[in-house]
C-alpha positions in Angstrom: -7.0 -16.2 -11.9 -3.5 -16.3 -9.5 -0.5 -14.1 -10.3 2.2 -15.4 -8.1 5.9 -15.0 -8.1 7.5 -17.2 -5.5 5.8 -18.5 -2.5 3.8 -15.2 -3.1 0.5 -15.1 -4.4 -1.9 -11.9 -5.5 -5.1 -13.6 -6.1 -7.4 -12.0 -8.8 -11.0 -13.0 -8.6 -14.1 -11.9 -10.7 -17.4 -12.9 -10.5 -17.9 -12.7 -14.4 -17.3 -16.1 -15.0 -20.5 -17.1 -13.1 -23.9 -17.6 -13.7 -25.9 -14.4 -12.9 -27.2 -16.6 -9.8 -24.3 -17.2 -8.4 -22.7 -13.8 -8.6 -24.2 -12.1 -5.5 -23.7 -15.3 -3.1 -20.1 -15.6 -4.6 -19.6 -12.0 -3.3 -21.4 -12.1 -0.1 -18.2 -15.2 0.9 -15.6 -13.4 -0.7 -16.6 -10.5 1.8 -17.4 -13.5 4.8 -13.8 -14.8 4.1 -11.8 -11.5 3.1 -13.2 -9.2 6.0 -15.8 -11.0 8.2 -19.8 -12.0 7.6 -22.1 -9.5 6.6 -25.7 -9.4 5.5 -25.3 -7.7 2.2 -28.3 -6.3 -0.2 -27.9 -4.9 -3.7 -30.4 -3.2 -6.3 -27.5 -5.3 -8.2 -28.1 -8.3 -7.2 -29.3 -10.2 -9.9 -26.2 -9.5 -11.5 -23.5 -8.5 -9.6 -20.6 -7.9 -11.3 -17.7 -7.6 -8.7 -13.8 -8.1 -8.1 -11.5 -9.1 -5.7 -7.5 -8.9 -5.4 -5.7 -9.9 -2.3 -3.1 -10.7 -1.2 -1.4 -12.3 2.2 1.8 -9.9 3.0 2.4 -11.5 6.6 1.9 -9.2 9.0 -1.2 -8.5 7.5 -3.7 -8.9 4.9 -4.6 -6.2 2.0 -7.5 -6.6 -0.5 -9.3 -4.5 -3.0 -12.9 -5.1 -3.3 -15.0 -3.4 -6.6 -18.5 -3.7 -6.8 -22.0 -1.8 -7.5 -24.4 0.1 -5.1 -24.3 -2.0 -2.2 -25.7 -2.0 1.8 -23.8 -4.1 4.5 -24.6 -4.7 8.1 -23.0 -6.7 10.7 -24.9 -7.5 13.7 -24.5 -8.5 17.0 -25.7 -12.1 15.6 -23.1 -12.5 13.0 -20.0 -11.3 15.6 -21.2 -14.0 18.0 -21.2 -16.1 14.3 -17.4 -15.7 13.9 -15.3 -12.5 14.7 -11.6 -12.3 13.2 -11.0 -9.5 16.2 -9.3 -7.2 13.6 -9.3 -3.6 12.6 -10.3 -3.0 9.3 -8.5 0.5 7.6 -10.7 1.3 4.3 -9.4 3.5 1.6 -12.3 4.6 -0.1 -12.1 4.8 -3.9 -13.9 6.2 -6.8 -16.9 6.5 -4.9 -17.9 7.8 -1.3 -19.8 6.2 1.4 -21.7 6.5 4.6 -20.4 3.8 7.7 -21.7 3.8 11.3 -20.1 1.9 14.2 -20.5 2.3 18.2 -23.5 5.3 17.8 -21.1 7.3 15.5 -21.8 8.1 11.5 -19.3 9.2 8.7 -19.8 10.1 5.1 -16.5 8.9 3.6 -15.5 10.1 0.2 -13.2 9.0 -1.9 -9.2 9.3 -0.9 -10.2 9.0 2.5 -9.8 6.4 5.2 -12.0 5.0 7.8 -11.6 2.5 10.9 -13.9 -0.4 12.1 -13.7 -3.4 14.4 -15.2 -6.3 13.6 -16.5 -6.8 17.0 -18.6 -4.1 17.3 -21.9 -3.5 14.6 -21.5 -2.4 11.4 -23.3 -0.6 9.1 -22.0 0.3 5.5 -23.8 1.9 2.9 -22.3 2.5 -0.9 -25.2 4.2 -2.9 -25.6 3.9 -6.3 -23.9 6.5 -8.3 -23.8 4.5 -11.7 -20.6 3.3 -11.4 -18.6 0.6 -9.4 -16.7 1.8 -5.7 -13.6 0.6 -5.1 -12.6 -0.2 -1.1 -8.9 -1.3 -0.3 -8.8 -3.0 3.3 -5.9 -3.5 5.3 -6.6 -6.2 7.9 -4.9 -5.3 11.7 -4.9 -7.4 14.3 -6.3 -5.9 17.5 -4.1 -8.2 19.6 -0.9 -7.0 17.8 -2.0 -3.7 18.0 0.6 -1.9 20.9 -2.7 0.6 21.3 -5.0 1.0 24.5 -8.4 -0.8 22.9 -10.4 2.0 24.1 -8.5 4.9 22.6 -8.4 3.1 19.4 -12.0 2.8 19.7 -12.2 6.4 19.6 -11.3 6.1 15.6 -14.0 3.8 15.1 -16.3 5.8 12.0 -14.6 8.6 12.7 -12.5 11.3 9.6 -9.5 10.4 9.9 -7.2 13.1 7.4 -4.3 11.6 5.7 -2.3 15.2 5.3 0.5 14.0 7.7 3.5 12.7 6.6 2.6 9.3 7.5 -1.0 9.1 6.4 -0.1 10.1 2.7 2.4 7.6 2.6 0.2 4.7 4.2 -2.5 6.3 1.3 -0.1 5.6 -1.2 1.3 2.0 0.2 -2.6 0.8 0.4 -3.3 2.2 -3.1 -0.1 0.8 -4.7 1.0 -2.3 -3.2 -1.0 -5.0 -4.8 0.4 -3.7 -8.3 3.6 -4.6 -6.9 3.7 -7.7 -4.8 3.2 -9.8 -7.7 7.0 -9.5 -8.5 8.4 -8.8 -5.4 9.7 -11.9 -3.7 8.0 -13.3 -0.2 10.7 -11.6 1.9 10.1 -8.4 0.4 6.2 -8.7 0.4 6.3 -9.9 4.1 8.7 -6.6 4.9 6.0 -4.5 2.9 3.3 -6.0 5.3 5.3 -5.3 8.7 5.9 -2.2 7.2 2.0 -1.5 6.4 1.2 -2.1 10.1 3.8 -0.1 11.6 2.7 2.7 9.2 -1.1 1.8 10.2 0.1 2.3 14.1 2.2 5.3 13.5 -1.0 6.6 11.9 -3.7 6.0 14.4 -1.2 6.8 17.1 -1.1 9.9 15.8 -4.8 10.6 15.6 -5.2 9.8 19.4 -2.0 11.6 20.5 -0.4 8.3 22.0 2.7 8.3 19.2 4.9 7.4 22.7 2.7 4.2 23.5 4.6 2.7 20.1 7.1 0.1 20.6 10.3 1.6 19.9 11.0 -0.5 16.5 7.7 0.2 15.3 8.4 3.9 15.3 11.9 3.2 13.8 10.2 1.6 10.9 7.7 4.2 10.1 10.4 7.0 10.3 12.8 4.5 7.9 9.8 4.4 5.5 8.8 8.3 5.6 12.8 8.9 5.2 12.5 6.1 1.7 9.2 8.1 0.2 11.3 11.6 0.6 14.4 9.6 -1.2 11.9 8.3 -3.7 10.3 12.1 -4.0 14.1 13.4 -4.3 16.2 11.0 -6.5 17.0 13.9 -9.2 18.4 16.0 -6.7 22.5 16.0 -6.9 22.0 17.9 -3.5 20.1 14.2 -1.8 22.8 13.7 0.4 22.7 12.1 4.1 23.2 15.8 6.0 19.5 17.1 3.7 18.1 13.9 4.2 18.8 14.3 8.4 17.3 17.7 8.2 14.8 17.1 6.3 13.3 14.9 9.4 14.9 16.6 12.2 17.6 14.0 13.2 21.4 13.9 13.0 23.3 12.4 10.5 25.0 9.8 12.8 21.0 9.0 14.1 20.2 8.8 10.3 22.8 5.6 9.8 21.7 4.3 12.8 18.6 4.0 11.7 19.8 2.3 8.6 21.7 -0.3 10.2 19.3 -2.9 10.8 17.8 -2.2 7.2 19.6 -4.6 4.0 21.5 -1.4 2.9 22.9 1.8 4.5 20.9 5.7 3.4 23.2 6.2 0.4 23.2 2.8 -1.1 19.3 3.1 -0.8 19.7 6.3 -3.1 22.3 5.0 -5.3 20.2 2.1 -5.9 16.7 3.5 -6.4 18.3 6.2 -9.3 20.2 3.3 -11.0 16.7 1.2 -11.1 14.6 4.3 -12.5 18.0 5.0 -15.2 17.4 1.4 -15.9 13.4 1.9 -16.4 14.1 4.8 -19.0 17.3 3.5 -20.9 14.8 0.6 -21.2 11.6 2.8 -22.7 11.4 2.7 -26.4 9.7 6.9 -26.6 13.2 8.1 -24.5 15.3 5.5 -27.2 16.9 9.0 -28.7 17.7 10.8 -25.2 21.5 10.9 -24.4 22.6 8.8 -21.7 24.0 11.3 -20.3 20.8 13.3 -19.9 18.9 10.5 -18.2 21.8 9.9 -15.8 21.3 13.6 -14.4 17.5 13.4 -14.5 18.1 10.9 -11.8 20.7 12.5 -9.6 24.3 11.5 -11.3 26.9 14.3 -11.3 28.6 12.7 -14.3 27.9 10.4 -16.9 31.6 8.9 -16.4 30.3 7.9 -12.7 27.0 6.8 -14.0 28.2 4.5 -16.2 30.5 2.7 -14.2 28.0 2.4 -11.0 25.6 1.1 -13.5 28.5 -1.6 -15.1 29.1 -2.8 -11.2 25.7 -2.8 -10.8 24.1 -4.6 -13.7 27.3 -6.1 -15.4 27.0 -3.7 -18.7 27.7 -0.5 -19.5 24.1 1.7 -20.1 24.4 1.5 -23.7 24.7 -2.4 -23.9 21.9 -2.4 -21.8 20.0 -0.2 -23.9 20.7 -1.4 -27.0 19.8 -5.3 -26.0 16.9 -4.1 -25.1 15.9 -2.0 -28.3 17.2 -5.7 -30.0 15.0 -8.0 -28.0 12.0 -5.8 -29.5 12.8 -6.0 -32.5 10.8 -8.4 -34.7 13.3 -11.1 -36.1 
């Protein structure tokens, strides 16, 4: 099954539909073509049951792989086979694991992410805890990677904590993003991928204290993206102006629209339009049908319903309550 919007395509793939055969070699190319070649073994493995959802963003590749108990090793025989020279950044779900890469081992549990190249061994193991894991990979290429290759290697199997600013939010984007690129146009989805590396930078970077090794546009991204999850945290504050959003992150106001100049739309119009799309969301849910307008509008940040209504009307082309009530008509049976 494809879901596509656009020249964009999130690719949803199951091994269900297969014979009970076929199901384990079916998986062991999904992993081949999606990561890189693996000898793979399951207690499974007469009837694996797995999933795969990917998607291309550009700059990068993310995919979600689910699956039962499972052991993995790359060797020195299948890198001479075919190596993609990529980082791979897993975020572990559901269940944890145990990877070991250039004499290092890490038990992994889930939330967390871990680093490997694919040009060094690999070992993976996912034991069986009665239920299927979950890994998200986000695909890096190690020749676009503005990181010394032997600092990076550091990383490699290593814990690498996600409490910082930037590794929550590259968390989240890894989690989230393939429920989203589906109707998100190719520009936007290509953005979301430079965006994902630059985060993924910022974030290893940070873990071998080499932040000022980034190019300057890469680190002018991952700050713009920090500054759009504390607007996305904030939008019911009335007090989200550009002077809290500057301190918040310890720049000037004037550095803050600087920032935002090479982005489609300035700091405020980012705010403006993230609390009219969320008004829009609840306006449009049938349980909030009997809330006042006016009651949404401040939920989201608007000092009065007056202004609310007529930045929505510019916005959308109707007034919240035509909006609202055309929707509560289109669900109604006819």
């Amino acid at each position: 099954m494809s879901l596509s919007h656009g020249a964009t395509s999130v690719l949803s793939q199951s091994s269900s539909g297969l014979s009970r055969p076929d199901r384990f070699a079916w998986f062991i190319d999904a992993v081949r073509e999606g990561v890189a070649p693996f000898a793979l073994s399951s207690p499974y493995s007469g009837d694996f049951i797995a999933r795969v959802v990917s998607a291309d963003l550009g700059a990068t590749q993310l995919a979600t792989f689910s699956f039962p108990a499972l052991d993995a090793v790359r060797t020195a025989r299948h890198i001479r086979r075919g190596d993609p020279e990529t980082y791979m950044l897993g975020l572990i779900q559901r269940a944890p694991m145990q990877v070991a890469q250039k004499r290092e081992s890490l038990a992994v549990r889930a939330g967390e992410l871990v680093l490997f190249d694919t040009s060094y061994p690999l070992e993976a193991v996912f034991p069986d805890h009665g239920h299927h894991v979950g890994v998200t990979i986000l695909r890096l290429q190690r020749a676009s990677m503005p990181l010394p290759g032997d600092q990076v290697d550091r990383l490699l199997a290593q814990p690498l904590s996600t409490r910082s600013a930037t590794g929550s939010l590259l968390r989240h984007l890894m989690g989230s993003a393939l429920g989203q690129v589906a109707d998100q146009s190719q520009t936007e989805n290509q953005r979301l991928g430079t965006i994902a590396v630059d985060l993924a930078a910022a974030f290893l970077a940070g873990h071998i204290d080499a932040s000022g090794l980034l190019p300057a546009e890469t680190r002018r991204r991952a700050l713009v993206a920090r500054i759009g999850a504390f607007i996305e945290a904030n939008l019911g504050d009335p007090g989200l102006t550009p002077a809290a959003i500057a301190s918040r992150h310890h720049i000037s106001v004037r550095t803050l629209h600087q920032l935002f100049n090479a982005e489609p739309e300035g700091v405020m119009a980012t705010v403006r339009r993230r609390r009219l799309e969320r008004c829009r969301q609840d306006l449009a849910t049938p349980s909030l049908r009997k809330q006042p307008i006016g009651v949404i509008a401040t939920r989201w940040g608007f000092s009065s319903p007056g202004e609310f209504s007529r930045v929505f009307k510019r916005a959308y082309g109707e007034t919240p309550r035509q909006f609202r009530d055309g929707t509560a008509a289109a669900r109604s049976p006819r």
